[in-house]
TORNU-950907 format. One record per residue (C-alpha): residue number from 1; residue in one letter; x, y, z. Coordinates in steps of 0.1 Angstrom, whole numbers. Example, Ala and Ser with C-alpha at 12.3 -4.5 7.8 and 13.67 -1.06 7.14 Angstrom:
<pts>
<pt num="1" residuo="A" east="123" north="-45" up="78"/>
<pt num="2" residuo="S" east="137" north="-11" up="71"/>
</pts>
This chain:
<pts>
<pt num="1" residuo="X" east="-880" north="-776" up="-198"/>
<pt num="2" residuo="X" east="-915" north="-768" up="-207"/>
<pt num="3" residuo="X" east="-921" north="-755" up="-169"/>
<pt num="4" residuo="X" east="-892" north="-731" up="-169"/>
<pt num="5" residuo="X" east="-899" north="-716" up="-207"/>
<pt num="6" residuo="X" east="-932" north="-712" up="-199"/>
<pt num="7" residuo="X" east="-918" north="-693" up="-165"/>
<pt num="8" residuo="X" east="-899" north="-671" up="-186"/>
<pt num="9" residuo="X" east="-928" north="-662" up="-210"/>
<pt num="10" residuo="X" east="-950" north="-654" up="-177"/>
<pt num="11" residuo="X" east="-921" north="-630" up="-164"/>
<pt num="12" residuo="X" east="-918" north="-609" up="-194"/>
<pt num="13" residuo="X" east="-956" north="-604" up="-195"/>
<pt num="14" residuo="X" east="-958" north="-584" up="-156"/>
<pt num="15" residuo="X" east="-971" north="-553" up="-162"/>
<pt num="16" residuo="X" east="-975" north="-540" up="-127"/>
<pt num="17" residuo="X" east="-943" north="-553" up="-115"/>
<pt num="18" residuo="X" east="-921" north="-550" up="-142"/>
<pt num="19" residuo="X" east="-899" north="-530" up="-122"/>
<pt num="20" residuo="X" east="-883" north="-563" up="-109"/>
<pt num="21" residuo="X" east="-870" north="-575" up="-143"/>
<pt num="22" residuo="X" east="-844" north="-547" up="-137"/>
<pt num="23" residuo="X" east="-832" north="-565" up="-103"/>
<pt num="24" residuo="X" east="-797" north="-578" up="-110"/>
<pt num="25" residuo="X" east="-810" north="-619" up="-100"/>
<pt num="26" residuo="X" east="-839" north="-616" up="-120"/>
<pt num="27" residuo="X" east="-820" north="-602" up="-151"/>
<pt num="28" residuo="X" east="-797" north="-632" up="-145"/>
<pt num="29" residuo="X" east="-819" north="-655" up="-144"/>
<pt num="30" residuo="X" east="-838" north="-643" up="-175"/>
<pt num="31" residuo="X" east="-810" north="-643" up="-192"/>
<pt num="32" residuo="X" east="-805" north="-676" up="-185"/>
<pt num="33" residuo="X" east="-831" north="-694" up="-196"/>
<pt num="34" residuo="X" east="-831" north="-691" up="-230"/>
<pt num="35" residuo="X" east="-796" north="-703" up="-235"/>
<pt num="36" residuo="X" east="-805" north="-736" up="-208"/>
<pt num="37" residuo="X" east="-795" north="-758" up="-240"/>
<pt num="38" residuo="X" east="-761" north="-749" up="-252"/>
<pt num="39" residuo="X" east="-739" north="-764" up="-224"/>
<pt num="40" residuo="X" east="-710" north="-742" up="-225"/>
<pt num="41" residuo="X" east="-733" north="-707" up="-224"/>
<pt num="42" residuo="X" east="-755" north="-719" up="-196"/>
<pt num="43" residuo="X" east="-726" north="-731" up="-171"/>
<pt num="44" residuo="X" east="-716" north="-695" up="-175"/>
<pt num="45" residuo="X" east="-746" north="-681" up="-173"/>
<pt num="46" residuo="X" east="-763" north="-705" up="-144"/>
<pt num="47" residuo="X" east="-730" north="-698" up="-123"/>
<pt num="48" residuo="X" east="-733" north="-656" up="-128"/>
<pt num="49" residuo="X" east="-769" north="-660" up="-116"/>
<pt num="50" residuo="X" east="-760" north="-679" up="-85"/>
<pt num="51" residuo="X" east="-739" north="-651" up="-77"/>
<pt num="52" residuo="X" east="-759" north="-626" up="-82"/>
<pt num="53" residuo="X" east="-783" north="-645" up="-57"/>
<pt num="54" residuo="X" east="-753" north="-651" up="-36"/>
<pt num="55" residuo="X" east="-747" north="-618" up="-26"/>
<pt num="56" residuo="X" east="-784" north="-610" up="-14"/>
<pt num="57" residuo="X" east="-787" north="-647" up="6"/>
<pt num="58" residuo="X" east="-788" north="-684" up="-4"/>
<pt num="59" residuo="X" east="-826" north="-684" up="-3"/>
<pt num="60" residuo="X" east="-843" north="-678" up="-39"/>
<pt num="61" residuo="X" east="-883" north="-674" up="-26"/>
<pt num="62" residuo="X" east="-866" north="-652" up="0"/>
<pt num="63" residuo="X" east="-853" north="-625" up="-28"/>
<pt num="64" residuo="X" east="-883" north="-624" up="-45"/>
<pt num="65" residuo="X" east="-903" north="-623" up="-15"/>
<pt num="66" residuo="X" east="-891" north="-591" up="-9"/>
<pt num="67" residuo="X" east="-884" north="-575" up="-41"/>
<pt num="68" residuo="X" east="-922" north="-581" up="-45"/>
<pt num="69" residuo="X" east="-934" north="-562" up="-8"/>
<pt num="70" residuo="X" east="-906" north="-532" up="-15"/>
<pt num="71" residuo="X" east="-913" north="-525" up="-48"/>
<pt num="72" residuo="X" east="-929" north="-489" up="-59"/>
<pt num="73" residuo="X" east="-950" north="-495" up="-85"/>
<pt num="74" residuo="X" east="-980" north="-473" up="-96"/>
<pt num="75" residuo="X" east="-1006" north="-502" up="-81"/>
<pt num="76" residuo="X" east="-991" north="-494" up="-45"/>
<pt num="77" residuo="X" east="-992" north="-456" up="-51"/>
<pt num="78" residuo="X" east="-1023" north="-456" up="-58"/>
<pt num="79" residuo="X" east="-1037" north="-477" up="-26"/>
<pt num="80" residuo="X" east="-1017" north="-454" up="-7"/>
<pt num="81" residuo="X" east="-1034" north="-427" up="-16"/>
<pt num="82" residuo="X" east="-1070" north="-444" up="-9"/>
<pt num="83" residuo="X" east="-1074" north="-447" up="-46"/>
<pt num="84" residuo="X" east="-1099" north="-474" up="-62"/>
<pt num="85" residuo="X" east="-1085" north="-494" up="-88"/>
<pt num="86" residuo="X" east="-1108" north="-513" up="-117"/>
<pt num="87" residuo="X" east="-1111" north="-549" up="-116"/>
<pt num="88" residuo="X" east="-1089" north="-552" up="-145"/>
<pt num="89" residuo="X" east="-1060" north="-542" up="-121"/>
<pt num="90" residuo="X" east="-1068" north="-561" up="-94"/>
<pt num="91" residuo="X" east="-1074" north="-592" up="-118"/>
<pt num="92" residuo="X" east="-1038" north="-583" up="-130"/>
<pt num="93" residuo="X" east="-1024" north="-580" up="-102"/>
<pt num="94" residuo="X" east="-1032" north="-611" up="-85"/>
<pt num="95" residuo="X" east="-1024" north="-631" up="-117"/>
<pt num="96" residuo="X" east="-989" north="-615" up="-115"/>
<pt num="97" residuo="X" east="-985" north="-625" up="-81"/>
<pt num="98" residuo="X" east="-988" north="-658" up="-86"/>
<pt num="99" residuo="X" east="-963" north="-662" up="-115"/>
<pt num="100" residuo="X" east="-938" north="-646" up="-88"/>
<pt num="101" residuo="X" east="-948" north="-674" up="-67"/>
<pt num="102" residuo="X" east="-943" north="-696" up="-87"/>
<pt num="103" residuo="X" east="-907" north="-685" up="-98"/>
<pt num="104" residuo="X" east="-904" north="-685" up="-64"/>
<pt num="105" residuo="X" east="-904" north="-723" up="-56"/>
<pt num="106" residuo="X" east="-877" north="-726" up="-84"/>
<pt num="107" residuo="X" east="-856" north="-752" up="-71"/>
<pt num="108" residuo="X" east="-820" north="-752" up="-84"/>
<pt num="109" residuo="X" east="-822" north="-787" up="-89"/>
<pt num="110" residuo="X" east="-848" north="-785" up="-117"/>
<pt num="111" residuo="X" east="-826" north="-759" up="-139"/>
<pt num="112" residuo="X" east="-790" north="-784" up="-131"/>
<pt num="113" residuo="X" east="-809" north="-813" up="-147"/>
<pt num="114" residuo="X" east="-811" north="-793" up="-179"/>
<pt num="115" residuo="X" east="-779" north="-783" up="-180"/>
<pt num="116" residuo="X" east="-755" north="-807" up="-200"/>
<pt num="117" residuo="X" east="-725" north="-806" up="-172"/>
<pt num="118" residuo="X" east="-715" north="-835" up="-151"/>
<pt num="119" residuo="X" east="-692" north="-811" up="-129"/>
<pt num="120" residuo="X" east="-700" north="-789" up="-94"/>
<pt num="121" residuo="X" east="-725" north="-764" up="-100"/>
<pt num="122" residuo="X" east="-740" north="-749" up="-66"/>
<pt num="123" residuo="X" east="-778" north="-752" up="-52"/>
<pt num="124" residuo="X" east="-798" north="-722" up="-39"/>
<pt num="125" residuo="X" east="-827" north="-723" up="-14"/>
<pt num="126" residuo="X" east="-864" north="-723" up="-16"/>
<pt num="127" residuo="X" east="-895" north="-714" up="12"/>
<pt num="128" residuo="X" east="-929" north="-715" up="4"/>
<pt num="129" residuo="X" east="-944" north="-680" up="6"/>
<pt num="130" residuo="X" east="-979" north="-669" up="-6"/>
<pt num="131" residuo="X" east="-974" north="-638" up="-20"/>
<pt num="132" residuo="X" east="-1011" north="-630" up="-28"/>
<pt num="133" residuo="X" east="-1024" north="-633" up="11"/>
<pt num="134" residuo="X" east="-986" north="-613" up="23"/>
<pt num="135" residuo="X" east="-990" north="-587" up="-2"/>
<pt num="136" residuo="X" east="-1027" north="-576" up="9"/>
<pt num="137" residuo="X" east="-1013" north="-578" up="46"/>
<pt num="138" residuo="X" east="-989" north="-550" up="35"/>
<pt num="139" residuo="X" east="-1017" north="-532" up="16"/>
<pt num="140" residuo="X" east="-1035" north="-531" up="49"/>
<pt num="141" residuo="X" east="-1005" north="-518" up="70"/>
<pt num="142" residuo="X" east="-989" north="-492" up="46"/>
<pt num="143" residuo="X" east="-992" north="-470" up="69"/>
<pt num="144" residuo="X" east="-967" north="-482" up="93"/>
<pt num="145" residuo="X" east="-945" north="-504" up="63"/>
<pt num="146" residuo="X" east="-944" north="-482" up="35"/>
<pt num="147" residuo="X" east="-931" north="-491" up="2"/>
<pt num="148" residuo="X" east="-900" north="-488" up="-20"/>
<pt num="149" residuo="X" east="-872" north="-478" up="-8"/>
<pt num="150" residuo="X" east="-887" north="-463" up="25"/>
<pt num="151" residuo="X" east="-898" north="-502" up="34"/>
<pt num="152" residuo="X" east="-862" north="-511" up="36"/>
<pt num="153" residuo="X" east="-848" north="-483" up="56"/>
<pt num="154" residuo="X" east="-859" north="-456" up="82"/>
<pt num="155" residuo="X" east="-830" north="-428" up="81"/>
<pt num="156" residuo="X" east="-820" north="-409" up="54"/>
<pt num="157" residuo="X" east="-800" north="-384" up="40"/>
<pt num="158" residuo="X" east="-804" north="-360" up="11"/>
<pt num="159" residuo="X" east="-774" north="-366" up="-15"/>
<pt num="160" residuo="X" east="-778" north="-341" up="-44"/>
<pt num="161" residuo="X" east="-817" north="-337" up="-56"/>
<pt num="162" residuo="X" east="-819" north="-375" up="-41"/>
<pt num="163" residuo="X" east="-833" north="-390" up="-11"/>
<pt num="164" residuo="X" east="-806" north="-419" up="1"/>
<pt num="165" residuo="X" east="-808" north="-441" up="30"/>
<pt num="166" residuo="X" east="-783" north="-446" up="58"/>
<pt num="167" residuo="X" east="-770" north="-479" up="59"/>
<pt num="168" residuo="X" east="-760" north="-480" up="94"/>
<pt num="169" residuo="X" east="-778" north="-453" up="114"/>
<pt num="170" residuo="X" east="-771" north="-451" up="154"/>
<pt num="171" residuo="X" east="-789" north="-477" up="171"/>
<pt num="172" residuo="X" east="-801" north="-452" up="200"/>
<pt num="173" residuo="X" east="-831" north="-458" up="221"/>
<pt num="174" residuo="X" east="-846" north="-433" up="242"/>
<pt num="175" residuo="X" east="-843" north="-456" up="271"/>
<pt num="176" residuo="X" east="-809" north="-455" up="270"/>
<pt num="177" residuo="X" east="-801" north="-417" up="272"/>
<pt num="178" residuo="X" east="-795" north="-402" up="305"/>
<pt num="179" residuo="X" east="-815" north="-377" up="322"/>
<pt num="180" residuo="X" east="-836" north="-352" up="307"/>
<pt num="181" residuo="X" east="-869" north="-374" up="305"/>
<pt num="182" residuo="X" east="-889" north="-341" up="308"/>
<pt num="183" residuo="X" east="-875" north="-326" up="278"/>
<pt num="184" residuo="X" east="-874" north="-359" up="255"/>
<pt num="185" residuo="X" east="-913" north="-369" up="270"/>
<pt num="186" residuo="X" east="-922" north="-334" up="254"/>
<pt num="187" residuo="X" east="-910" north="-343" up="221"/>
<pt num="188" residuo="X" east="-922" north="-380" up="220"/>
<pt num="189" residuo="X" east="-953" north="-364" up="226"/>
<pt num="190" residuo="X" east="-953" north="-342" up="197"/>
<pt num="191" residuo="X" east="-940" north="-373" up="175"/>
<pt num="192" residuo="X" east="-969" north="-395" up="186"/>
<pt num="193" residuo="X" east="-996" north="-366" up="176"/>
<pt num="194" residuo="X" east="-981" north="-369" up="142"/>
<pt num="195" residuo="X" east="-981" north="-408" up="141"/>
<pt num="196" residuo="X" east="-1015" north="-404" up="152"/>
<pt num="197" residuo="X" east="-1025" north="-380" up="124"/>
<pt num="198" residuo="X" east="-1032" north="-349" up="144"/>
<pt num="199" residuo="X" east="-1016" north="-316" up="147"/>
<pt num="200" residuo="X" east="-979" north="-317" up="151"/>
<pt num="201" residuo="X" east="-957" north="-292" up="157"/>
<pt num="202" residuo="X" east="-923" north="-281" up="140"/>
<pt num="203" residuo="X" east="-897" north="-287" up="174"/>
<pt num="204" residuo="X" east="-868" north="-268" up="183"/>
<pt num="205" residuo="X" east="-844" north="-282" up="200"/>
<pt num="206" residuo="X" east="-819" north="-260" up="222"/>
<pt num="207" residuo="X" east="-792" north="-255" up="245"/>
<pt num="208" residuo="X" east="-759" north="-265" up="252"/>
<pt num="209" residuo="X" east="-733" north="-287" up="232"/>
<pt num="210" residuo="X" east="-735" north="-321" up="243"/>
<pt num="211" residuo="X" east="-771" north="-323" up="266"/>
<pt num="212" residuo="X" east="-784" north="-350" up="245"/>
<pt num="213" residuo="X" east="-807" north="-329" up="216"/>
<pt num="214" residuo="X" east="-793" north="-348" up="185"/>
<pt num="215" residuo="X" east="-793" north="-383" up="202"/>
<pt num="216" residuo="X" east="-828" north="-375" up="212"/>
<pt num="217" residuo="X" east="-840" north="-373" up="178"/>
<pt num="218" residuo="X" east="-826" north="-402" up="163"/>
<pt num="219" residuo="X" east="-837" north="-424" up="196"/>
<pt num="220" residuo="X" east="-871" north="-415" up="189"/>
<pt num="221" residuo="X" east="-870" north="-421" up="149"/>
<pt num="222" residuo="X" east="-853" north="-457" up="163"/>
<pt num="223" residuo="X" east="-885" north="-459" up="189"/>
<pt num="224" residuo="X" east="-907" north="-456" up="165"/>
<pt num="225" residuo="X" east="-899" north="-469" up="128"/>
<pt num="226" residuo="X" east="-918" north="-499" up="130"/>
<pt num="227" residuo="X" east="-948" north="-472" up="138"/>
<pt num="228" residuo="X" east="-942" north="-454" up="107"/>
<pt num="229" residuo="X" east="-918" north="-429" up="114"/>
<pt num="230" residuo="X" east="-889" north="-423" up="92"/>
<pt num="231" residuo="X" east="-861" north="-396" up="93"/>
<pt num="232" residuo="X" east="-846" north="-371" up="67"/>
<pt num="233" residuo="X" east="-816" north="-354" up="74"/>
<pt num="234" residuo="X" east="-810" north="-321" up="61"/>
<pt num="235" residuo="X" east="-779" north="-304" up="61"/>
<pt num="236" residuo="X" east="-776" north="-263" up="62"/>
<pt num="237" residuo="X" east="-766" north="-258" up="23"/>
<pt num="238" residuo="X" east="-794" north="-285" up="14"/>
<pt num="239" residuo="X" east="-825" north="-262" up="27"/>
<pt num="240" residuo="X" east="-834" north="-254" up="-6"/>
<pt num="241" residuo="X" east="-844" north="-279" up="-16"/>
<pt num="242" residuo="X" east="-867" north="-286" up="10"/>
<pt num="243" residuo="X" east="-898" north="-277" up="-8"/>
<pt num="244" residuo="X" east="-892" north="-305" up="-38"/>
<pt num="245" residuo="X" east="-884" north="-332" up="-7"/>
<pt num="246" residuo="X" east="-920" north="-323" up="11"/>
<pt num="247" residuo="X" east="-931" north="-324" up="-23"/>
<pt num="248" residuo="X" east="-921" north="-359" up="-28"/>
<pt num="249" residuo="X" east="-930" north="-370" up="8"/>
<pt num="250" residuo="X" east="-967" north="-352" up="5"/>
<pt num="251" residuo="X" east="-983" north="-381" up="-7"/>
<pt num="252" residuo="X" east="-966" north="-412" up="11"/>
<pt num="253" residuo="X" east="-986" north="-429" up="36"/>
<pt num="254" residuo="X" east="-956" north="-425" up="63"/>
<pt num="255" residuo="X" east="-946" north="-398" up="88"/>
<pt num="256" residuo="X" east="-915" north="-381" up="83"/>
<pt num="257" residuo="X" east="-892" north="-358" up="105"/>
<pt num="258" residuo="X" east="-870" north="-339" up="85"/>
<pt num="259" residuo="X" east="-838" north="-334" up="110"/>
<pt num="260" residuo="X" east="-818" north="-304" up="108"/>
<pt num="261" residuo="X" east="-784" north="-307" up="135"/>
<pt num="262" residuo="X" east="-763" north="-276" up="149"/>
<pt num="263" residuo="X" east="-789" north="-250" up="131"/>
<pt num="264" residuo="X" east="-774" north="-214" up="124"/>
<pt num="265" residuo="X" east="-771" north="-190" up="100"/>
<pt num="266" residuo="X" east="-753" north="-157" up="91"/>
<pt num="267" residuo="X" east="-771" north="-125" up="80"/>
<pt num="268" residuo="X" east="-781" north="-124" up="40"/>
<pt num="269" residuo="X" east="-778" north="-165" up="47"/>
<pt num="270" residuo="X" east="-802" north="-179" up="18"/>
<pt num="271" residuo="X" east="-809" north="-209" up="33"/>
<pt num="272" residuo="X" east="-826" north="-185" up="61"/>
<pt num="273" residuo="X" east="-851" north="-179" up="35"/>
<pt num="274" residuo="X" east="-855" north="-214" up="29"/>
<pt num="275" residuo="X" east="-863" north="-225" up="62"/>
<pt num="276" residuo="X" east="-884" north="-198" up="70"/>
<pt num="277" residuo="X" east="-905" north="-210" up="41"/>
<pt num="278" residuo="X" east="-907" north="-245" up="51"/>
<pt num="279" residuo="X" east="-917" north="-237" up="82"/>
<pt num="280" residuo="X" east="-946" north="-212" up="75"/>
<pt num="281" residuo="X" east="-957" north="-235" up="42"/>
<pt num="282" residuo="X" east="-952" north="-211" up="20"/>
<pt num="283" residuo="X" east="-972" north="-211" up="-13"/>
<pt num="284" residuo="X" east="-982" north="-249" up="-4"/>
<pt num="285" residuo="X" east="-1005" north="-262" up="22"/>
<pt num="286" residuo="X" east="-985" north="-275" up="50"/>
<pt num="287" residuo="X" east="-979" north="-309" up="49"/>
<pt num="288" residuo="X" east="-997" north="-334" up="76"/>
<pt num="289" residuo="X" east="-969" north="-361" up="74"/>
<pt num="290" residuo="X" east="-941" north="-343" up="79"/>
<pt num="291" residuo="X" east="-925" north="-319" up="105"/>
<pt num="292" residuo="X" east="-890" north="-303" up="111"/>
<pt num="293" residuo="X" east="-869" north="-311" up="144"/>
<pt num="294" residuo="X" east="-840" north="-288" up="148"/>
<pt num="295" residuo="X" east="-811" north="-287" up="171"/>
<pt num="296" residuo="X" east="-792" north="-257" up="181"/>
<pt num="297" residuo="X" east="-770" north="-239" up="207"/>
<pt num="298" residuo="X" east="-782" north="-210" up="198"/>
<pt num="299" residuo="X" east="-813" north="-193" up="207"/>
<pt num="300" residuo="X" east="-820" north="-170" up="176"/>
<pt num="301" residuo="X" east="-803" north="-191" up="153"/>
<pt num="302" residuo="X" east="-790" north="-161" up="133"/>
<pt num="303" residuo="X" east="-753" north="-150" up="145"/>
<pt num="304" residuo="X" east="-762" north="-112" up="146"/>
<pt num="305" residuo="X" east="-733" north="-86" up="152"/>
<pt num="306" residuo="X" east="-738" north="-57" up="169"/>
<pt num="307" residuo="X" east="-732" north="-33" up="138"/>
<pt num="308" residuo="X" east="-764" north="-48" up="128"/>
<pt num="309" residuo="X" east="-781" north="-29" up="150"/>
<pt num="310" residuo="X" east="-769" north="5" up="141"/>
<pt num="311" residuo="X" east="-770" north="-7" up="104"/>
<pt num="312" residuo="X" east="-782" north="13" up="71"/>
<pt num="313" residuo="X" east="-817" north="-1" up="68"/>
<pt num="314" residuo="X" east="-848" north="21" up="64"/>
<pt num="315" residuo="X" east="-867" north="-4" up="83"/>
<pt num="316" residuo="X" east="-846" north="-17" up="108"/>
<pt num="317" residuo="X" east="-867" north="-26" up="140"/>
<pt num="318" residuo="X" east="-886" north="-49" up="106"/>
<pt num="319" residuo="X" east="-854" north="-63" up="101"/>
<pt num="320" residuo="X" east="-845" north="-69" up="133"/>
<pt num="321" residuo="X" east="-875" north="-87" up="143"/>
<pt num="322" residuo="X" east="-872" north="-111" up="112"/>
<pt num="323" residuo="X" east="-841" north="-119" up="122"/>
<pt num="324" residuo="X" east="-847" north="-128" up="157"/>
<pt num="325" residuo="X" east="-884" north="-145" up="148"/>
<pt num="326" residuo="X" east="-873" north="-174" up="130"/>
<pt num="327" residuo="X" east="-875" north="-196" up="162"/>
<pt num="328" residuo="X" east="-906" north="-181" up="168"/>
<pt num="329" residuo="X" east="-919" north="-204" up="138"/>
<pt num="330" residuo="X" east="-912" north="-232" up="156"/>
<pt num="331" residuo="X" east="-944" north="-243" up="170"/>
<pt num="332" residuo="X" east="-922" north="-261" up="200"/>
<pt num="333" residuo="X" east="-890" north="-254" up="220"/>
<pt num="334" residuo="X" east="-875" north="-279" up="241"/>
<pt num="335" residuo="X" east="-847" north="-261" up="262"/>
<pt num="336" residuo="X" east="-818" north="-289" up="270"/>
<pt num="337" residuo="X" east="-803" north="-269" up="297"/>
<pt num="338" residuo="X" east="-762" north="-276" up="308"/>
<pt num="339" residuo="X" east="-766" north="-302" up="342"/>
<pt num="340" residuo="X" east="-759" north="-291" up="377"/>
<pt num="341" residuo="X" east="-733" north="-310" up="396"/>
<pt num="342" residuo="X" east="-757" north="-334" up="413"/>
<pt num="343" residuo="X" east="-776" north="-343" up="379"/>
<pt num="344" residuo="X" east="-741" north="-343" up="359"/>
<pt num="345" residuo="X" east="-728" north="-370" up="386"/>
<pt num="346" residuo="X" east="-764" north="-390" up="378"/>
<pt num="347" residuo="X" east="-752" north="-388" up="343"/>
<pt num="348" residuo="X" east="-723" north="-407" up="352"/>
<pt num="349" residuo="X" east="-734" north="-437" up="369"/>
<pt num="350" residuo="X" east="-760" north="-440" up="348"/>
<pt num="351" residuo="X" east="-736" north="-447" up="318"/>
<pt num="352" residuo="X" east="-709" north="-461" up="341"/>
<pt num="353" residuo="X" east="-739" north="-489" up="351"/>
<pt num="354" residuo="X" east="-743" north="-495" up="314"/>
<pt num="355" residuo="X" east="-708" north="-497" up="301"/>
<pt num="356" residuo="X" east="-701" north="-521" up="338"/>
<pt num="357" residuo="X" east="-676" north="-497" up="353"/>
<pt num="358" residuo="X" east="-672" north="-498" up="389"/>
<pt num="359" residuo="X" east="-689" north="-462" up="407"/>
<pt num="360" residuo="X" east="-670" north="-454" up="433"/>
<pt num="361" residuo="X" east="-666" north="-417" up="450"/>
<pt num="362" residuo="X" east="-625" north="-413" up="436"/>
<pt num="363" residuo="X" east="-643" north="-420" up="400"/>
<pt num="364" residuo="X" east="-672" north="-392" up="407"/>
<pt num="365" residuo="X" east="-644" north="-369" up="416"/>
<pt num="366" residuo="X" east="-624" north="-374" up="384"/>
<pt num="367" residuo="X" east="-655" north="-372" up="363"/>
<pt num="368" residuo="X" east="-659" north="-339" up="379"/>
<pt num="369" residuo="X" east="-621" north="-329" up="372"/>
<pt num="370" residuo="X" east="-627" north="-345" up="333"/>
<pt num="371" residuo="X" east="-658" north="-319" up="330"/>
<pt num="372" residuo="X" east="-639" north="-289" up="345"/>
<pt num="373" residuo="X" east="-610" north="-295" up="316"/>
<pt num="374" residuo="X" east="-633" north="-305" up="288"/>
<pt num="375" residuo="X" east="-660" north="-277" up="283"/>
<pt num="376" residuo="X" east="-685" north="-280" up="315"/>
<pt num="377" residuo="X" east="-704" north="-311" up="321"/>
<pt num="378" residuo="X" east="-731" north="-328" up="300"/>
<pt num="379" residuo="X" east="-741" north="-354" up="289"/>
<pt num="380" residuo="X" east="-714" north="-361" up="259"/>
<pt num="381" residuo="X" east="-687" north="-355" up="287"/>
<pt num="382" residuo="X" east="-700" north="-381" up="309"/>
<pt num="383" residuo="X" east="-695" north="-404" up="282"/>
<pt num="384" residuo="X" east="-668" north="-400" up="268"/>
<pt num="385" residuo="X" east="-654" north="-402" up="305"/>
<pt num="386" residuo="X" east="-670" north="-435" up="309"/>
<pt num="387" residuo="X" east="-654" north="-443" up="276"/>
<pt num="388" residuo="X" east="-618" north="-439" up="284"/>
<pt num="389" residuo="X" east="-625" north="-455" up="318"/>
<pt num="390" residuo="X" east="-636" north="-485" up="302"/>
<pt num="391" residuo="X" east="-606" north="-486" up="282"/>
<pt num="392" residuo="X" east="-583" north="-485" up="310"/>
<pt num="393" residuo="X" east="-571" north="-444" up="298"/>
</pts>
């Protein structure tokens, strides 16, 4: 009893990692503690904290494990940021480590034997883990591991003034897109110059519906997450507040692309202005860990009428030009260019190889008929040929 009240004194006194007493296990187990003596209180409560546990694993030192590595605390920030930290802290921060470790080795049969019930109550798991040595091994790599919430995930998606991960992102590899090695190679490149902390450029990505510039992007944030990389996906209306994301990014040890799909705007579009400020830096130094990778079909990206060029502006050739310029800030463009017959049909038994449909020449010919009816041929319509081939349609 001794053991696990002096356990609970120990947790309430973390200073650097206090974050984790507002984990829904470790709340449950806090508040379970204190009430270990009166029988009817602590079945309740011993049984809500095995639940709680339940639904992240059976494993105890497991949860803690990893609430420890993930968490964003100001000790981590700080290292991140090459900062030196008094002895005090460090002396702190080790001592708190090992009270976690010791919660850690917890065994649920040391808290049942307290409990006065003679009845079923479940075990939980526990693995030795030493939390000093792992968490300087993730001091040394937060380059490439990060912390918080961009340890446990590497795509995201803005949702209101938040950055929010994707919980299921496409499992894409570069390796396994058809074709157009030339024009993803270019891109890698760029992407490994900015893991590798040298200039990067802002990429745009164009051509025609379906060639593979989208699935591009996310193969390569797949390629290389465990190298650092993480993705941000903006959509159109959410380009204002790009400057309060880099913002938030401009200090993080990681590399982040921030991916904007099927880029266009109309004339007087504010998020033109956005962009266009992103891209040149605008009142802030440009950011070293972070870049923009666009996709469009269109080469301007601004849908321009002709009436715009007879318009009522003073300075219309200045207009003009700003119009038409904003791809022009785009340090690289990568041109995904609709296939020709012979590299469309190499499209198509390279996916029908990996999908283990039979290539024969009646099958080439009605992949050529599928392309005629559905838009040209690219990629996206050898695919979803292959698709409904597999599935017998």
């Amino acid at each position: 009893m001794d053991n696990l009240r002096n356990l609970h004194i120990q947790l309430n006194s973390l200073v650097i990692f206090r974050n984790l007493l507002q984990s829904p296990v470790v709340m449950k187990l806090e508040r379970l503690i204190p009430m270990i003596d009166d029988s009817s209180t602590s079945v309740k409560l011993y049984a809500e904290f095995v639940s709680e546990l339940y639904h992240h694993g059976d494993n105890l030192s497991d949860h803690l494990y990893h609430l420890v590595l993930e968490d964003e605390n100001f000790y981590i920030k700080a290292k991140s940021k090459g900062i030196k930290l008094d002895q005090v802290i460090e002396s702190a921060l080790e001592s708190e480590l090992l009270i976690l470790q010791n919660l850690s080795r917890l065994k649920s049969s040391e808290v049942k034997s307290l409990i006065q019930y003679d009845g079923f109550l479940p075990d939980w798991n526990t693995t030795e883990y030493d939390f000093v040595s792992s968490y300087r091994e993730r001091l040394k790599n937060i380059s490439k591991r990060g912390f918080g919430l961009f340890s446990k995930h590497h795509v995201f998606m803005i949702s209101g003034d938040k950055i929010v991960p994707v919980q299921h992102p496409d499992p894409l590899l570069p390796e396994t897109l058809a074709c157009y090695q030339r024009e993803r190679e270019m891109v890698i490149k760029n992407t490994l110059a900015l893991l590798n902390g040298n200039e990067a450029s802002n990429v745009l990505l164009y051509g025609d519906a379906g060639t593979g510039k989208s699935s591009t992007v996310k193969a390569i944030a797949n390629r290389y997450k465990d190298d650092g990389l993480r993705l941000i996906e903006a959509k159109k209306h959410e380009l204002h507040q790009l400057p309060d994301i880099l913002e938030q990014l401009a200090d993080n040890p990681l590399k982040f692309i921030i991916f904007i799909d099927d880029l266009s705007f109309m004339e007087n579009d504010d998020s033109f202005t956005a962009l266009k400020a992103v891209l040149e830096g605008s009142v802030s130094a440009k950011s070293k860990n972070v870049v923009v990778y666009a996709t469009s079909n269109r080469r301007h990206l601004v849908k321009e009428q002709f009436s715009n060029r007879n318009g009522d502006d003073i300075h219309l050739n200045d207009t003009l030009q700003e119009i038409m310029s904003l791809a022009a800030r785009f340090g690289l463009t990568v041109t995904f260019e609709k296939p020709n017959p012979e590299t469309y049909l190499s499209i198509v038994k390279q996916i029908a190889s990996a999908y283990g449909v039979p290539v024969d020449e009646r099958l080439l010919i009605k992949a050529e008929a599928f392309a005629i009816r559905n838009n040209g041929r690219s990629p996206r319509a050898a695919k979803q040929f292959i698709e409904l081939q597999k599935s017998g349609l």
